[in-house]
C-alpha positions in Angstrom: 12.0 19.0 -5.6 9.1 20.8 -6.0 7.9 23.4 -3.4 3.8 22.8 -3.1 2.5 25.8 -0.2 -1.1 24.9 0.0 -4.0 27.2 2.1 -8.0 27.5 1.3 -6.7 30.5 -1.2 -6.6 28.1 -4.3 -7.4 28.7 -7.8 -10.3 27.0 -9.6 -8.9 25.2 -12.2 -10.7 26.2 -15.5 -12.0 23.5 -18.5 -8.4 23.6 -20.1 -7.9 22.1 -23.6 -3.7 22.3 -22.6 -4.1 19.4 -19.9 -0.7 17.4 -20.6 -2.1 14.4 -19.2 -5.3 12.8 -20.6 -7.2 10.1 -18.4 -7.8 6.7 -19.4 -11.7 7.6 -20.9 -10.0 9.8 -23.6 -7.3 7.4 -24.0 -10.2 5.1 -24.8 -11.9 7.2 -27.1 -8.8 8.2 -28.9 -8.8 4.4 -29.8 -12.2 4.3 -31.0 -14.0 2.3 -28.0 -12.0 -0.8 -29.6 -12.1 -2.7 -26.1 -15.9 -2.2 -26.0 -17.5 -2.6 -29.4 -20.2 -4.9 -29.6 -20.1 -4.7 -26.5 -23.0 -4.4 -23.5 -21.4 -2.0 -20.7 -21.6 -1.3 -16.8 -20.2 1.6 -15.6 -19.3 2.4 -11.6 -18.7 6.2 -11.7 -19.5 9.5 -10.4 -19.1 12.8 -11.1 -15.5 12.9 -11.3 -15.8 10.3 -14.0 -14.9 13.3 -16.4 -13.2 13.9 -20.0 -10.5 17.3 -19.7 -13.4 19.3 -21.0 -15.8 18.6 -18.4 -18.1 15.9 -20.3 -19.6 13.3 -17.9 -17.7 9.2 -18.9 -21.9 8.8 -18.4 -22.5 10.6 -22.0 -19.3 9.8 -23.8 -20.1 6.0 -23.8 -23.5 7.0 -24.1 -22.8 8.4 -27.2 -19.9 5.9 -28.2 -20.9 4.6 -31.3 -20.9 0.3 -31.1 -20.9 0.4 -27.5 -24.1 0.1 -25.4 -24.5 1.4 -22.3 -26.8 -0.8 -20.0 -25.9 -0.4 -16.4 -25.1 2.2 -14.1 -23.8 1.8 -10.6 -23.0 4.3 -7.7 -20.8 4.0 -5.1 -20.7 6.4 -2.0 -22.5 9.4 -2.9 -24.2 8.0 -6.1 -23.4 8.0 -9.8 -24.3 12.1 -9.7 -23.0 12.6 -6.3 -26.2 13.5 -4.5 -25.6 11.9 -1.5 -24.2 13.0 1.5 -21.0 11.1 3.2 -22.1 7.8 4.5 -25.8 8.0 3.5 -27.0 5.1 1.6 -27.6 5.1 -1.8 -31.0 3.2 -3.4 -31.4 1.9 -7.0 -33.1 4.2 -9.5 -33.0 5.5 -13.2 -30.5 8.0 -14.4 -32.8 11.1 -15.3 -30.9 12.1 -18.1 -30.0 8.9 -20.0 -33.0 6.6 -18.9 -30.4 4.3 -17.8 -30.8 1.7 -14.5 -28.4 2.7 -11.8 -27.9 0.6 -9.3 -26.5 1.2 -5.7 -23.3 0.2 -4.1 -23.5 1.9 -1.0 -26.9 0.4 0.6 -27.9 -2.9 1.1 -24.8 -4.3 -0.8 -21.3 -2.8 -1.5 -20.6 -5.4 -4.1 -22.5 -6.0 -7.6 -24.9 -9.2 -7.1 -25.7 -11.5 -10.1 -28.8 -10.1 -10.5 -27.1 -6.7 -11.2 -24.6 -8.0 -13.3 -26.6 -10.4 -15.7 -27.2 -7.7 -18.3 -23.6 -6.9 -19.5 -20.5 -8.4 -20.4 -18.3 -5.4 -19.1 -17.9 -3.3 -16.1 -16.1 -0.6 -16.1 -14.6 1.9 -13.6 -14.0 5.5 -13.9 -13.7 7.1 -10.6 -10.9 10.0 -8.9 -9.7 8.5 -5.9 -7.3 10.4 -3.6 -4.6 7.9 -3.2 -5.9 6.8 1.0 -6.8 3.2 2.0 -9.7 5.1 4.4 -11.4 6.9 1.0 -14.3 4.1 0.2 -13.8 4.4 -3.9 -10.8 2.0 -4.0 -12.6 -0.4 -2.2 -15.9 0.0 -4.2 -13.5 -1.2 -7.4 -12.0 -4.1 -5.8 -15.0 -6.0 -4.8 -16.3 -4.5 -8.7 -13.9 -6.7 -9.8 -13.4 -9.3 -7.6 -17.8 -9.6 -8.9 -17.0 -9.9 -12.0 -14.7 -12.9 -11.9 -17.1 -14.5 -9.6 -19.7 -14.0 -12.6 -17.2 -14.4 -15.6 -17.7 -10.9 -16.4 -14.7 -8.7 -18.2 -13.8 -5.9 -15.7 -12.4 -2.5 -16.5 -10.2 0.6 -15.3 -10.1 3.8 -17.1 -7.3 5.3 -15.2 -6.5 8.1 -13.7 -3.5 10.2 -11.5 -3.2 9.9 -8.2 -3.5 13.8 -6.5 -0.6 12.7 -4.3 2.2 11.3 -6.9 3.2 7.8 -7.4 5.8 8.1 -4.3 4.2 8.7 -1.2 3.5 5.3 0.9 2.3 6.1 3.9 0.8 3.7 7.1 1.3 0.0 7.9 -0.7 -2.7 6.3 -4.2 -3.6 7.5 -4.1 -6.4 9.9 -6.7 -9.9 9.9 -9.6 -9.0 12.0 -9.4 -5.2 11.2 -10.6 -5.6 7.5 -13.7 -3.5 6.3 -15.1 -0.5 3.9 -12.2 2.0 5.1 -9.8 -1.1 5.0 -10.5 -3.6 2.5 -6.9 -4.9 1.7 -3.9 -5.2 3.2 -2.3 -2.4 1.7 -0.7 0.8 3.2 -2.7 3.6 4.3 -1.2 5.7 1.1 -0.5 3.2 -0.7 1.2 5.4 -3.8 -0.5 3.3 -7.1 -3.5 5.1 -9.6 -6.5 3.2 -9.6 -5.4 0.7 -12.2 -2.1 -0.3 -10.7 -4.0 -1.0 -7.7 -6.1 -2.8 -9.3 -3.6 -4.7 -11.2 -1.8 -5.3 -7.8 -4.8 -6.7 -6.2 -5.7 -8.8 -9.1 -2.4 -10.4 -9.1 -1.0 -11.0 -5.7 -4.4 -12.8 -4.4 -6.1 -10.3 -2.3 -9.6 -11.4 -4.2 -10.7 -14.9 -4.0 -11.0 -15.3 -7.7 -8.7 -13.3 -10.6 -10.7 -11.4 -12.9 -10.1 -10.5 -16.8 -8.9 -7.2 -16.0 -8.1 -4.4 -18.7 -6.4 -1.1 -17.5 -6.4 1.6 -20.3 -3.9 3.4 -18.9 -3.6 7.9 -19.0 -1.0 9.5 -21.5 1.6 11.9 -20.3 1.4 11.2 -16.5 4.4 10.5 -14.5 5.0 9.6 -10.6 5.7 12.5 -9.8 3.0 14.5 -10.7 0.5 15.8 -8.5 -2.8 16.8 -9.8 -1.8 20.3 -10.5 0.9 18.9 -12.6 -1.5 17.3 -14.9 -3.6 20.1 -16.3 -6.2 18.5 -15.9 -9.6 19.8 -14.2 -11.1 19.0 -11.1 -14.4 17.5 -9.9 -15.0 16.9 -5.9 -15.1 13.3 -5.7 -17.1 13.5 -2.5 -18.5 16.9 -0.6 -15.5 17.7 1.5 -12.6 16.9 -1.2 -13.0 20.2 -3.1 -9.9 20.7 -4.7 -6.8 18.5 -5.4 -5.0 19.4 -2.4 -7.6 18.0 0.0 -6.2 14.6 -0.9 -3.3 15.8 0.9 -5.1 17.1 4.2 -7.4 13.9 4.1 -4.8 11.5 5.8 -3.0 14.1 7.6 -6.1 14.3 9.6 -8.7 12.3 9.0 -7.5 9.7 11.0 -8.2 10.9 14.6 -11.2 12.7 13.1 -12.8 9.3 13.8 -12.6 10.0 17.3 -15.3 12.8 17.6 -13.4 14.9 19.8 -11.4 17.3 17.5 -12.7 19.6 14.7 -10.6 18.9 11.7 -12.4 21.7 9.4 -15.4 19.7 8.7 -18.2 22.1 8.9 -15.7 24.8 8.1 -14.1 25.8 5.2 -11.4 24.0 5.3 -12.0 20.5 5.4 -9.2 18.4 7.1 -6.9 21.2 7.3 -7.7 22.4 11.1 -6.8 20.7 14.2 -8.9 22.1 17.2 -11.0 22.4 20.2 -13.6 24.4 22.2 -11.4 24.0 25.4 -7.6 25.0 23.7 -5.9 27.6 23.5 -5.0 28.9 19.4 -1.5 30.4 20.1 0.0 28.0 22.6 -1.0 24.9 20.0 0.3 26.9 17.4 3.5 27.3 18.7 3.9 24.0 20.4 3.3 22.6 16.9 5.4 24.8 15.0 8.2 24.2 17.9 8.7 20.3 16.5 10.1 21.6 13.2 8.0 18.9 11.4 9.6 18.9 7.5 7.5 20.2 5.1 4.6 21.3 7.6 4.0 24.8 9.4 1.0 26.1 11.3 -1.1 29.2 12.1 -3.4 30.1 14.7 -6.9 30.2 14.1 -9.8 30.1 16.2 -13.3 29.6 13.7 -16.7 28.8 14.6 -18.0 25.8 12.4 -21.3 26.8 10.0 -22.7 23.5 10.3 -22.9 20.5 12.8 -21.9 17.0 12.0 -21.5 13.5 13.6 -18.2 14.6 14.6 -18.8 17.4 16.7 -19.5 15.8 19.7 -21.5 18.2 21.6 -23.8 19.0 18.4 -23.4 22.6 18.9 -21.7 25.5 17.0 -18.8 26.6 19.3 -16.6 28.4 18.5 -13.2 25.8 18.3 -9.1 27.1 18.9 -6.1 25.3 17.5 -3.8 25.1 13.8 -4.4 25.6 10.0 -2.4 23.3 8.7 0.6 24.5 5.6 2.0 22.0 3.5 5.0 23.5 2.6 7.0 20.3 0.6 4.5 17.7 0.5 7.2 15.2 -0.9 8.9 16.0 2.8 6.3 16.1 5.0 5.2 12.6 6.4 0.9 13.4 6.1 -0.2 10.7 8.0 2.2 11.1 11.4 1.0 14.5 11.5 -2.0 14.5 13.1 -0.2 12.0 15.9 1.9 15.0 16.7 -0.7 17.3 17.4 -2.2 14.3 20.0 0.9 14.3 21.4 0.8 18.4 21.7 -2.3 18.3 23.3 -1.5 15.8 25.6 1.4 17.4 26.4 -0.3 21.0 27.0 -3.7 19.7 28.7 -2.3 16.4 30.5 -6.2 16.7 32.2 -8.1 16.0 29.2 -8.1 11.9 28.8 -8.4 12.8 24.6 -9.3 8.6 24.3 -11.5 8.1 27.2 -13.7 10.8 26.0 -15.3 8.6 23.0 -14.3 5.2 23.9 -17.3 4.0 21.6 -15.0 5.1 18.4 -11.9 3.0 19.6 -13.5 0.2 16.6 -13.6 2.3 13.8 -10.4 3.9 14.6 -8.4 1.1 14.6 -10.3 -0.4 11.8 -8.6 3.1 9.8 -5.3 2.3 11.4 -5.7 -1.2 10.2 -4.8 -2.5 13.6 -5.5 -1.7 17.5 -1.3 -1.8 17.7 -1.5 2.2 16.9 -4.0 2.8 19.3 -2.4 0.8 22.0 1.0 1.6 21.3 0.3 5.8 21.1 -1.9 6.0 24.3 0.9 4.4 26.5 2.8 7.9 26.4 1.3 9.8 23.9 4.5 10.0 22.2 4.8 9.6 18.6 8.6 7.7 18.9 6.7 5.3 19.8 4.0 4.2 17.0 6.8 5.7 14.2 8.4 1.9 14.0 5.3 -0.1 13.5 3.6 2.8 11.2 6.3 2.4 9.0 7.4 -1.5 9.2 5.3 -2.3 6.0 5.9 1.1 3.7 9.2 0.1 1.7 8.2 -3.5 1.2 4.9 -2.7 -0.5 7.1 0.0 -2.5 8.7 -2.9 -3.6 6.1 -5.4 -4.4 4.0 -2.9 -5.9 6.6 -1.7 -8.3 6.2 -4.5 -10.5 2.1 -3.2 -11.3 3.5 0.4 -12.2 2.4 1.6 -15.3 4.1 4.7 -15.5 
């Protein structure tokens, strides 16, 4: 098993002609653009809609000779990631290629007829991070489910997900609880890359209409990889994903960070790797943390003022905040998503005086639309204790494994 220690301390990874694994876009060109000739070509990207040496999936079909690029369309932060997290995105022209681009994160989320009418193909090229709660996923599901609504062909270019092929994580999203950070009822890591989530959706009904769905699938990559493991280099997907490990801090906090109470590193330097507040106390979380012995987790002290305000700090104020950096020590051991459960339970257990739900009582909908379910919510605030939300945050994990092992590709 392989021993991942993780802190802000992380190398850039340089343009590297040795990546072992290639992504589906040079997979594609390798074949000479044989799925697309003669073909006229959408593309849903963004920035990490990349080639291992850096050049833009934008250019290379650009370029690619008997293939014409007509159509591109951004999802959250745009085609060039310009825009900030939740800000929506309008239609324009790409400056450098002349090329339409229309938005999928403002008034619509899915492609309408009218966007669509202009090409036979839409294809998707996009480094998701693995998390039913990370918007990009979503953005290709209604892509496709589109396309079959408009007889349209409908492609993946693949690529790894950061966190392996293994790690299923969270119960499945529950009716009534659907929506942009919860689109289908999958788990909340729901272990797949982008095309054998796409297959899976395709095939076991979860859009109204099956598409004519192509996956051109990497070379070289195996479950359990994790980015590092590929070679390959790294774009940002979105602002505060800057390197491959933040898909691993992303659910192991990002959860309660829809409560606006804690400061998870957002505004920091270390986006979803803190757990803290103006009002604790760094050393006593720290060693109440550190004192549950969580597998492949350990914690520091750290007490940080944030550079920059968000819609998460609830006071709007730079204040200097207390609690844990969070290590990943094994990341194949550590269960990511309970973790931040844990420290709720901590706190609750330290500072029985602070009512940590009552506090933002507006954000109960949008955290249990993340949990995919109020059960979570319900369950956890009973006690604060984590024994008892484990059972129904797991009661889905192995048989998605299961059903979703037929889709793998690799």
């Amino acid at each position: 098993m392989k021993r991942y220690i993780l802190s802000v301390a992380l190398a850039l990874v340089a343009v590297v002609a040795s990546a072992v694994v290639k992504p589906g876009i040079e997979v594609l060109r390798d074949g000479g653009f044989a799925q697309l000739q003669g073909k006229r070509v959408g593309l849903v990207t963004n920035p990490s809609g990349i080639d291992n040496n850096l050049k833009s999936t934008v250019d290379i079909l650009n370029e690619a000779p008997g293939v014409k690029l007509v159509a591109l369309y951004g999802p959250e932060h745009g085609v060039r990631g310009n825009a900030h997290a939740g800000d929506a995105v309008g239609d324009e022209v790409d400056s450098k290629t002349g090329i339409k681009m229309y938005s999928l994160f403002g008034k619509t989320h899915k492609p309408t007829p009218e966007m669509l009418k202009d090409i036979d193909v839409l294809v998707y090229d996009i480094q998701d991070i693995g998390c039913r709660s990370y918007t990009f996923y979503a953005t290709m599901g209604v892509c496709m489910e589109a396309c079959a609504e408009n007889d349209k062909e409908f492609m993946v270019l693949d690529r790894p997900n950061p966190l392996g092929g293994n790690k299923v994580e969270g119960n499945l999203v529950e009716e009534g609880y659907f929506s942009f950070v919860s689109k289908y009822a999958i788990p909340y890591l729901y272990g797949l890359t982008p095309g054998e989530l796409a297959r899976f959706l395709n095939e076991e009904g979860h859009t109204a209409k099956k598409a004519r769905l192509t996956v051109i699938p990497m070379q070289g990559w195996t479950r359990d990889m994790k980015f590092r493991d590929t070679g390959m280099p790294w774009v940002l997907p979105s602002p505060q994903i800057p390197s491959p490990e933040s898909a691993f801090f992303y659910p192991l906090s990002g959860i309660i960070g829809e409560l606006y109470i804690f400061n998870t590193g957002i505004g920091y330097t270390l986006p979803f790797q803190l757990f803290c507040a103006t009002w604790a106390d760094a050393d006593k979380v720290c060693d109440a943390r550190n004192a549950l012995h969580l597998p492949g987790l350990e914690f520091r002290p750290i007490n940080v003022k944030p550079f920059f305000v968000t819609s998460v700090d609830v006071n709007q104020e730079k204040k200097e905040v207390h609690g844990v950096q969070t290590y990943i020590t094994d990341v194949d051991r550590a269960n990511l998503t309970l973790t931040q459960f844990y420290f709720l339970q901590v706190m609750h257990e330290l500072y029985p005086d602070v009512k940590i739900f009552e506090q933002n009582p507006k954000r109960y909908a949008m955290f249990d639309k993340v949990c995919g379910t109020k059960e979570i919510r319900e369950r956890f605030t009973k006690r604060y204790k984590v024994e008892d939300i484990i059972g129904y945050w797991t009661k889905d994990a192995e048989a998605f494994r299961l059903k979703s092992a037929k889709y793998y590709l690799y």
